[in-house]
C-alpha atoms as an extended CHARMM CRD file, in Angstrom:
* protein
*
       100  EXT
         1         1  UNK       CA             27.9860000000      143.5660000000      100.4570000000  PROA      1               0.0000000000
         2         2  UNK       CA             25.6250000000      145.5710000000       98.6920000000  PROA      2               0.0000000000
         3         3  UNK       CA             22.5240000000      144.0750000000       96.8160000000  PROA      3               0.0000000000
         4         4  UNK       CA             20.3030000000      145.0730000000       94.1440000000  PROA      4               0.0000000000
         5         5  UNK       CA             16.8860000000      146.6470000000       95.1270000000  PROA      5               0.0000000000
         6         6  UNK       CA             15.4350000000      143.6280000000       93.6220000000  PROA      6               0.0000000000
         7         7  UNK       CA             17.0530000000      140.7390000000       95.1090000000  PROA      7               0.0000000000
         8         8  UNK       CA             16.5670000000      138.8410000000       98.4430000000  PROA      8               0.0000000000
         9         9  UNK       CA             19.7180000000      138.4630000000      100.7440000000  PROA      9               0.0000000000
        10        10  UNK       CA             19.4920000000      135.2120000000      102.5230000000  PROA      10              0.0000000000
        11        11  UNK       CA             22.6370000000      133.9810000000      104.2860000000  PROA      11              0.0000000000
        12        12  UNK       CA             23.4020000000      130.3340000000      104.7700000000  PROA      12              0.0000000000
        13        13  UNK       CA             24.7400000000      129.1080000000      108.3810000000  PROA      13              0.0000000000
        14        14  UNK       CA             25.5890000000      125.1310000000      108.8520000000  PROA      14              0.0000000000
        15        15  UNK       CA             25.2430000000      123.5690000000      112.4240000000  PROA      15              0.0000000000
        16        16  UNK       CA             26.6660000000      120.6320000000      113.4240000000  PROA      16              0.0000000000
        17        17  UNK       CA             25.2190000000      117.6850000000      116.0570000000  PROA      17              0.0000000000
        18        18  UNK       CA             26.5270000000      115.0160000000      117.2930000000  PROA      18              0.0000000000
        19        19  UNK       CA             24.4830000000      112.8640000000      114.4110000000  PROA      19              0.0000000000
        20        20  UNK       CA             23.8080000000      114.9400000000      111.5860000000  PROA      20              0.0000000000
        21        21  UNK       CA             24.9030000000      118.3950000000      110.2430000000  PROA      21              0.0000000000
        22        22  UNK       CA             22.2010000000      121.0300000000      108.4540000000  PROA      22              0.0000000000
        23        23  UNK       CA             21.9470000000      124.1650000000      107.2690000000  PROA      23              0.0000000000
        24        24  UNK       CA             20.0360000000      127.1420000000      108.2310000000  PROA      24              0.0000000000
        25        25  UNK       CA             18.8210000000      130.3070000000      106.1290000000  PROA      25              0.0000000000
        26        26  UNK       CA             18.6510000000      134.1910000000      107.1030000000  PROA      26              0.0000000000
        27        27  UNK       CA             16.5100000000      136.4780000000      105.2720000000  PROA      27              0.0000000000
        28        28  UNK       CA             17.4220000000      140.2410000000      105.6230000000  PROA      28              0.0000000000
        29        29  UNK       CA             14.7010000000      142.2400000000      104.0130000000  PROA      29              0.0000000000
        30        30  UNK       CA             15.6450000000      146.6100000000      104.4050000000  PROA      30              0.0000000000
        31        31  UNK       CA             13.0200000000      147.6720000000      107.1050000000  PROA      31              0.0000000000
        32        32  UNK       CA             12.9500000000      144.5100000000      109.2440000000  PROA      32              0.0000000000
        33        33  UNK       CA             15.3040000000      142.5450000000      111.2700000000  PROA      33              0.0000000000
        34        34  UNK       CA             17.1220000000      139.3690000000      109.8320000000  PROA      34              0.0000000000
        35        35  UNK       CA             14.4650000000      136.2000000000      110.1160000000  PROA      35              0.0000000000
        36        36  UNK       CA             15.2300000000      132.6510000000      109.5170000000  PROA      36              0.0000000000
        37        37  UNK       CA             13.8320000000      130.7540000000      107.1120000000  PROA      37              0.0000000000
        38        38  UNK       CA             10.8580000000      128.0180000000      107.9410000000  PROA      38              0.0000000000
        39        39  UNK       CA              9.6430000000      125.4640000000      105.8890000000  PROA      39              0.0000000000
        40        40  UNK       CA              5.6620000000      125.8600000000      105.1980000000  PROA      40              0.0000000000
        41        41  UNK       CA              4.7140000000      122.4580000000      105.9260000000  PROA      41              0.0000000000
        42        42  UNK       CA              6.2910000000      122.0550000000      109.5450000000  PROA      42              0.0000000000
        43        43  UNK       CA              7.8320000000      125.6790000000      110.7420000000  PROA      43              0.0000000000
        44        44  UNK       CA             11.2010000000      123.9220000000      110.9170000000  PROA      44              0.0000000000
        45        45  UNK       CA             14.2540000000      126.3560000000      110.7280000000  PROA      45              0.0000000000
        46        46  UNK       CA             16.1570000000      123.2920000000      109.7770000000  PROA      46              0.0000000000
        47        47  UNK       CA             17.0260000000      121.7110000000      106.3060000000  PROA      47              0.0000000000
        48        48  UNK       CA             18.9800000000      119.0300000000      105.3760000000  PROA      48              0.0000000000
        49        49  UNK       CA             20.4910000000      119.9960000000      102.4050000000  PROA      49              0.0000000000
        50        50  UNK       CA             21.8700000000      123.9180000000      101.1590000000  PROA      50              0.0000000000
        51        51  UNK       CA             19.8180000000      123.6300000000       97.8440000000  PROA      51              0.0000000000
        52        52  UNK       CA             17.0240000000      122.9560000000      100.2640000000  PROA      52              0.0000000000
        53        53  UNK       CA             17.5640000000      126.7050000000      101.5280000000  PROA      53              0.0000000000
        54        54  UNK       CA             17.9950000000      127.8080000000       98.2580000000  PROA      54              0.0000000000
        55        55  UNK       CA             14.8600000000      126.8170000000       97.3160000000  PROA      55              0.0000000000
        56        56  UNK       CA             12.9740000000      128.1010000000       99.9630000000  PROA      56              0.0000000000
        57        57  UNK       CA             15.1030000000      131.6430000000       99.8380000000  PROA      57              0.0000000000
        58        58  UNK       CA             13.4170000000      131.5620000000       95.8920000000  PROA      58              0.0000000000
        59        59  UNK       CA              9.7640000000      130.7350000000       96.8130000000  PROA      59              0.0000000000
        60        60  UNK       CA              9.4840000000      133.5100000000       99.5900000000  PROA      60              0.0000000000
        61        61  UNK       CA             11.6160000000      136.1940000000       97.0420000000  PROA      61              0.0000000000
        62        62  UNK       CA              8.6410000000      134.9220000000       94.3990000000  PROA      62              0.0000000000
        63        63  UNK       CA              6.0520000000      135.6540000000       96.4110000000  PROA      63              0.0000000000
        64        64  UNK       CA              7.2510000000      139.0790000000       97.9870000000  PROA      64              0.0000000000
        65        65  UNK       CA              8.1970000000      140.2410000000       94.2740000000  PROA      65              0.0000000000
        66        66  UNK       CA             11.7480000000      139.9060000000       94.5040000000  PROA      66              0.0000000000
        67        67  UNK       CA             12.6490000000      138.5460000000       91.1030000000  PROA      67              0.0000000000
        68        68  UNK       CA             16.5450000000      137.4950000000       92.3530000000  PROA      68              0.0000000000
        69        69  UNK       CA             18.0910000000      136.0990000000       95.5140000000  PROA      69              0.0000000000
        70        70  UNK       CA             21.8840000000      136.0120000000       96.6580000000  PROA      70              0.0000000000
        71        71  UNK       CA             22.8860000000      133.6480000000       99.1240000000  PROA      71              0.0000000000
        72        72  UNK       CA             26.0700000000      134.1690000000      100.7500000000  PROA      72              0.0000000000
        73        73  UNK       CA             27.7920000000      131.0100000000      103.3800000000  PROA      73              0.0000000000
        74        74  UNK       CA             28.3880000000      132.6260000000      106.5000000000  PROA      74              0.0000000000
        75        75  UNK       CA             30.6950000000      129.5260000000      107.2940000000  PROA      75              0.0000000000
        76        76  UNK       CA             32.9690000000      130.0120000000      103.8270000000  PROA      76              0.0000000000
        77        77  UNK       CA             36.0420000000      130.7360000000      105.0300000000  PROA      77              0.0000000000
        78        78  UNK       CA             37.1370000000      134.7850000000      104.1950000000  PROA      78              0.0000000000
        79        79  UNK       CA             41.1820000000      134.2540000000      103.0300000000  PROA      79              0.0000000000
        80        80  UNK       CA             42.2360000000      136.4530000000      100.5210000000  PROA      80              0.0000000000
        81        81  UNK       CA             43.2670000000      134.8970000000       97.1440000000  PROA      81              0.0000000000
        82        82  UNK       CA             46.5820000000      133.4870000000       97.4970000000  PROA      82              0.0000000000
        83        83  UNK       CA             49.7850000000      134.7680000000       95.1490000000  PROA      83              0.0000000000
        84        84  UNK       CA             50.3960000000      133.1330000000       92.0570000000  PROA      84              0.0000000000
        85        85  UNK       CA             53.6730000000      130.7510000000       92.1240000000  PROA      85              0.0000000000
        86        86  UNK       CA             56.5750000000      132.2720000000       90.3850000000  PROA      86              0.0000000000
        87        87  UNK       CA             58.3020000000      130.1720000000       88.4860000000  PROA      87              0.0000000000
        88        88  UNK       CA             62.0010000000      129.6910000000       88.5940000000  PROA      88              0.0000000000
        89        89  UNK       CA             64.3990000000      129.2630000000       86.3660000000  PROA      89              0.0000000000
        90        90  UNK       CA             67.5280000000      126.9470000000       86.6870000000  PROA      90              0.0000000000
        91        91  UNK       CA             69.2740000000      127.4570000000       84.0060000000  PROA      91              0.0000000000
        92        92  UNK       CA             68.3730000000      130.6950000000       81.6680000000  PROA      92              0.0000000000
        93        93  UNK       CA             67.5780000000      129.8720000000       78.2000000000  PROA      93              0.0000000000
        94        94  UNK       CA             70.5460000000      131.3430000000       75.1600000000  PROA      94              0.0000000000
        95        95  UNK       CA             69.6110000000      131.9630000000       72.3020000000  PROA      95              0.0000000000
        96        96  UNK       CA             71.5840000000      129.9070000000       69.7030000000  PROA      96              0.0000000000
        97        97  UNK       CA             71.7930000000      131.1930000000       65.9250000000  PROA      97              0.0000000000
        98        98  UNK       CA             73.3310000000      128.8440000000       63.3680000000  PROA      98              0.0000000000
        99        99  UNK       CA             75.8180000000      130.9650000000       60.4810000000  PROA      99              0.0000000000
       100       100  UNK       CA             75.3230000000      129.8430000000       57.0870000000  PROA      100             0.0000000000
């Protein structure tokens, strides 16, 4: 997937234990190798919620000069669309004109 030059790609990965399930953030930034995201106030990778790494993703893009950021779930299944249903007809519709 290609970006604009101005946006931040951050990817979103969920892990699960055997209590609680949370999410994790990769940066990839062109000229350096994909980091995860911390939080400031503890250097945890982990977050509890995906808005959580959302909100992170946008406060580092802010403060490199990104002005955008597009985060993509690296756990979203990748299915292409499925057909639309045709419908079937039982009986085909006649056309019935009344003679005055």
């Amino acid at each position: 997937m290609t970006t604009p030059q101005n946006t931040l790609s951050v990817r979103l990965t969920s892990r699960k234990t055997e209590t609680e399930t949370y999410f994790e953030g990769t940066v990839s930034i062109q000229g350096l190798r994909p980091t995860k995201l911390a939080r400031r106030a503890d250097g945890s990778t982990q977050f509890s919620t995906k808005s959580a790494v959302s909100g992170a993703a946008r406060n580092l893009a802010r403060s490199l000069g990104y002005t955008d950021i597009c985060v993509t779930d690296a756990n979203a299944p990748k299915t292409p669309c499925k057909a639309a249903a045709k419908k079937s007809v039982a009986r085909p519709a006649i056309a019935v004109a009344k003679q005055k």
